[in-house]
C-alpha positions, -999 to +999 in steps of 0.1 A: +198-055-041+159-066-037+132-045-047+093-055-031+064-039-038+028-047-030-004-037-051-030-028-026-071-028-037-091-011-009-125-007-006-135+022+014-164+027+042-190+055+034-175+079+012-197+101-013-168+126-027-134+124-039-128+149-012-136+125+018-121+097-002-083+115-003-090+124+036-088+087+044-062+078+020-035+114+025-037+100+061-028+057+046-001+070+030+016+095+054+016+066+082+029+041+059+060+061+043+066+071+084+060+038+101+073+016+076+101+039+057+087+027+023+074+047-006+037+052-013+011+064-035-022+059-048-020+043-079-054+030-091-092+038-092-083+077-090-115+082-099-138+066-080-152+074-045-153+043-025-125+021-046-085+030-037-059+014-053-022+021-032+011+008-045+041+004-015+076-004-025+107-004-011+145-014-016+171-037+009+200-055+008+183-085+015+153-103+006+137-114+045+137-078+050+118-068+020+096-100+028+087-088+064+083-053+057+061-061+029+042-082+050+040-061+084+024-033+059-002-054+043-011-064+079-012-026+091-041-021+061-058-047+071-064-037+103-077+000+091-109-004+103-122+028+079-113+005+051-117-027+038-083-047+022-096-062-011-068-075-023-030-076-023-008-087-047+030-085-043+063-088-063+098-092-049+128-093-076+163-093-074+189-065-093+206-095-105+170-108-121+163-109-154 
């Protein structure tokens, strides 16, 4: 079993309230989880108006999947063009890892 996930840092465009910032993200998430079948949440900078911080993981049998699913999502953000894509840092373990 492999299990990916990928630490997303976004910087959003002009957002002034927590209430416009989760009206760009609710949106992130929901076509992640139903595009790419993985799970997602905003995980970092909670807080703060224009920063987001959105963790993706998912589990497969086998480790090019994880790999190009990980990768076709980190693409998708990047192309947001309501956002900007910071950074991305990702992790890809096996069960059998210790």
């Amino acid at each position: 079993m492999w299990i990916g996930w990928l630490e997303l840092d976004l910087l959003l465009g002009d957002v002034h309230s927590l209430k416009t910032k989760r009206s760009l993200v609710r949106p992130l998430l929901s076509d992640l989880r139903r595009t790419f079948t993985v799970a997602a949440a905003e995980t970092g900078s909670l807080d703060l108006h224009r920063r987001a911080g959105v963790g993706v993981s998912l589990v497969a049998a086998d480790s090019q999947h994880v790999i190009d699913v990980l990768d076709k999502v980190e693409d998708f953000v990047a192309r947001r063009p309501e956002l900007d894509l910071l950074s991305a840092h990702r992790r890809i373990v096996s069960s059998t890892d210790e």
